[in-house]
N, C-alpha and C positions, 0 to 999 in steps of 0.2 A: 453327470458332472454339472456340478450347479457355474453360473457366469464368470465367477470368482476363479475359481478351480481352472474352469475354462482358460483363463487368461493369464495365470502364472504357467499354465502348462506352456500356452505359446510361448511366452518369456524363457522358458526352460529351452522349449527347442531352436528360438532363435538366437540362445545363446550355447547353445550346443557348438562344443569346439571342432568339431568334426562334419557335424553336417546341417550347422546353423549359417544365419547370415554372415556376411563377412562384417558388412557394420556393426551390426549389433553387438556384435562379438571383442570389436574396439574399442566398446564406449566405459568409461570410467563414472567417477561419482564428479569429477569435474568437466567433462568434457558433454555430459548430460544436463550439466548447473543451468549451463545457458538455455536449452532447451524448457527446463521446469520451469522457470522465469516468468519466459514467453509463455506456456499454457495458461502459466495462472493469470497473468493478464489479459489473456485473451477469456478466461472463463468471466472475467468482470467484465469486459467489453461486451459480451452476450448481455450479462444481467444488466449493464445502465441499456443496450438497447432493446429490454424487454423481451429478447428473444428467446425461447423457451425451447425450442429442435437446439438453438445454436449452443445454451446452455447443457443440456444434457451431451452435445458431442462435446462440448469443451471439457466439461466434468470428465468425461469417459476421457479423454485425451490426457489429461492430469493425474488421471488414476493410473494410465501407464508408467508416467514416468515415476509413481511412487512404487509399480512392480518390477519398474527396470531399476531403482536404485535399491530395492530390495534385497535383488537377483541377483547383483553387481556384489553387493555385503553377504547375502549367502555362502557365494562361492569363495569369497576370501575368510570364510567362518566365522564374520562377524555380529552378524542376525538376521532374522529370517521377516519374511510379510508377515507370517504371525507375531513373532517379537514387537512389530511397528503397531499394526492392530491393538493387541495384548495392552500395551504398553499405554495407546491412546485412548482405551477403555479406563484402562487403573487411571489415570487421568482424570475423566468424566466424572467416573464413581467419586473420585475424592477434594471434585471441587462441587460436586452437589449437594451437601449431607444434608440438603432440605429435601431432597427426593431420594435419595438412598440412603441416605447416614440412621441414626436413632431414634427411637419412635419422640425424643425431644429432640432432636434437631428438627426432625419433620414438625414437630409443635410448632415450632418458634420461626418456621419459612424462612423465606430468600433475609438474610441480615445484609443490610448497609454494607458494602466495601468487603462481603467476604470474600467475593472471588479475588482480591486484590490481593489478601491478606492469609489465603491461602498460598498464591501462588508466589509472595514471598516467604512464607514460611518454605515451600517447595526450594525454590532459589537458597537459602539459609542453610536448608538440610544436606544442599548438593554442594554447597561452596563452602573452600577451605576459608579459611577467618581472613588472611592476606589479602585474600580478592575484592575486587569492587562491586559496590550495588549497579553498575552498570553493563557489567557481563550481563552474557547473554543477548545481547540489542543487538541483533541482526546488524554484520557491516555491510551487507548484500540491500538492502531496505529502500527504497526511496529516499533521497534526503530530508525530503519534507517530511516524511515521515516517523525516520530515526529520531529529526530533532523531537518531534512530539514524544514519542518515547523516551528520549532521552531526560526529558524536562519529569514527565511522568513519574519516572524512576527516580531523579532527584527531589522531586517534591516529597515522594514516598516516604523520606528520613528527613523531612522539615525544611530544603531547600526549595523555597516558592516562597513568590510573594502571597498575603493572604485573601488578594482580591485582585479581580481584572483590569484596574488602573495601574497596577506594577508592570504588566507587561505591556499596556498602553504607554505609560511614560516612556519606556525603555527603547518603543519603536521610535516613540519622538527623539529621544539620545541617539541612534542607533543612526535614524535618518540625517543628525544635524550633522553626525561625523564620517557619513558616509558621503556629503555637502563638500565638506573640510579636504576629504580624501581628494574630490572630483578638483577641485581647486587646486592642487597640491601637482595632478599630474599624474601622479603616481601611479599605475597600473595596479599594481599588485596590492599597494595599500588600498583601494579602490572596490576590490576582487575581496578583499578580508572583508572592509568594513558590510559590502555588501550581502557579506554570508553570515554577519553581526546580524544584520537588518534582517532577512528572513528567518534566522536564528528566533529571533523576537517576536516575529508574528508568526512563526510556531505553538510557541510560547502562549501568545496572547490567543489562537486557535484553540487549545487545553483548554485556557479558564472559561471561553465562551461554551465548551461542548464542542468546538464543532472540528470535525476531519478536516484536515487541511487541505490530504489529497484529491478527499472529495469536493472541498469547496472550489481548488481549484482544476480540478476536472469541467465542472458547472463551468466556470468564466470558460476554460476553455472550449469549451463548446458553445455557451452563446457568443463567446467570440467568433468563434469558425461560422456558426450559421450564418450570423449578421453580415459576413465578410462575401460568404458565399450570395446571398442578397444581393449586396453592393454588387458584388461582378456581374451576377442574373441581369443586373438593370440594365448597367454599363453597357453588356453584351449587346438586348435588344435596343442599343440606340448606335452598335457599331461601333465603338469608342474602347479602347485598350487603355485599362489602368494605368500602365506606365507613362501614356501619353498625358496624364492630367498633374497639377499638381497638387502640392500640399491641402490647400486650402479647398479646391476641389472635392479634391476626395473628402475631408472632413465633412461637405454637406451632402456628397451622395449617401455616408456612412450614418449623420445623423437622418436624413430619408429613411433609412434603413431601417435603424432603430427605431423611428418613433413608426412604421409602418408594422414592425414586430408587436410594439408596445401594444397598440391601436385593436390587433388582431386577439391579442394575447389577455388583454388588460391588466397589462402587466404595468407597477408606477416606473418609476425614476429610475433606474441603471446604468 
């Protein structure tokens, strides 16, 4: 029994009505959502910390939960691990057709935007005429991340500006009324204009290339380092954060940073 084999069969016996777990036996395709979530973030949490044991258990932990929502759809006879497989192969093959397709697709290699351009045609072939080009977009997604897709997918059918000063300007628009809002008082106008504003440098995240999530992963974590710093220092001098103030703290944090920089050589941040 090869690993695979191996591991839908446990899935079988822990979902055995009779003489399986009692958990396992409870779990649905949404009561499992939150669980799949969290693996897969923890499987990127291995990969930004280079850890390689950690990444293989995280993978192996992720792969579970696509043979427990497999096993979940099996029994209600609605498709099986191989259906998902299957399925994700025909996939592969047909947005490669520089490595599988025609001995001229193979000719004519990876083209500009195919993958894009299949995978709308894909979306076109599956969607009734009524529906939108924005089905499909995970509501489960990051925010930060939807909106990138979301823009992506609008741009798709000519909605985009045709350069990265459009969504530059927009953040400057975005910013002055989200100003306006703060002025005003208003909570909730405040809360909108402010999901305007990240909206926009979404947006402006697309036209530079770069991931949003990831970029702001990056801040987030040279934040936490630098922070963790400051309190390392604090600590060996006796002295509790909370006791210090504003102003304070801003020069042990700049210490901090430019002792990062110094080490690092790293410029301006």
């Amino acid at each position: 029994m090869n690993p695979i084999e191996k591991l839908l069969d446990i899935m079988a016996r822990l979902r055995d009505p009779d003489t399986g777990c009692p958990w396992d036996r409870e779990q649905d395709f949404s009561t499992l959502a939150p669980y799949t979530l969290e693996e897969a973030y923890e499987v990127v949490d291995a990969i930004r910390r280079d850890d390689i044991d950690g990444i293989r258990d995280e993978l192996g932990d992720l792969l579970l939960q696509v043979v427990f929502h497999s096993r979940v759809a099996e029994e209600a006879g609605a498709f099986t691990f191989d259906d998902v497989a299957g399925s994700i192969a025909a996939k592969m093959l047909r947005r490669h057709p520089h490595v599988f397709g025609t001995d001229d697709e193979k000719d004519r290699g990876v083209v500009a935007g195919s993958w894009e351009r299949i995978k709308a045609d894909e979306r076109r072939a599956s969607r009734p005429a009524n529906k939108s080009v924005l089905d499909g977009i995970a509501s489960a997604l990051p925010s930060l991340k939807r909106s990138e897709k979301l823009g992506k997918r609008a741009a798709g059918v000519g909605f985009d500006w045709p350069d990265r000063e459009g969504p530059l300007a927009k953040i400057a628009e975005e910013l002055a009324e989200l100003k306006e809002a703060m002025n005003e008082g208003n909570s909730a106008h405040e809360a909108e204009e402010l999901g305007d504003l990240l909206f926009a440098v979404a947006n402006l995240a697309r036209h530079l290339n770069i991931d949003p999530e990831e970029a702001l992963a990056a801040a987030n974590h040279k934040f936490e380092r630098r922070f963790r710093e400051m309190e390392r220092e604090l600590r060996q001098t006796g002295t509790a954060l909370a006791a210090l103030d504003i102003d304070t703290l801003e020069v042990h944090w700049q210490t901090a940073k430019s002792r990062e920089q110094a080490t690092t050589g790293s410029g301006k941040d």
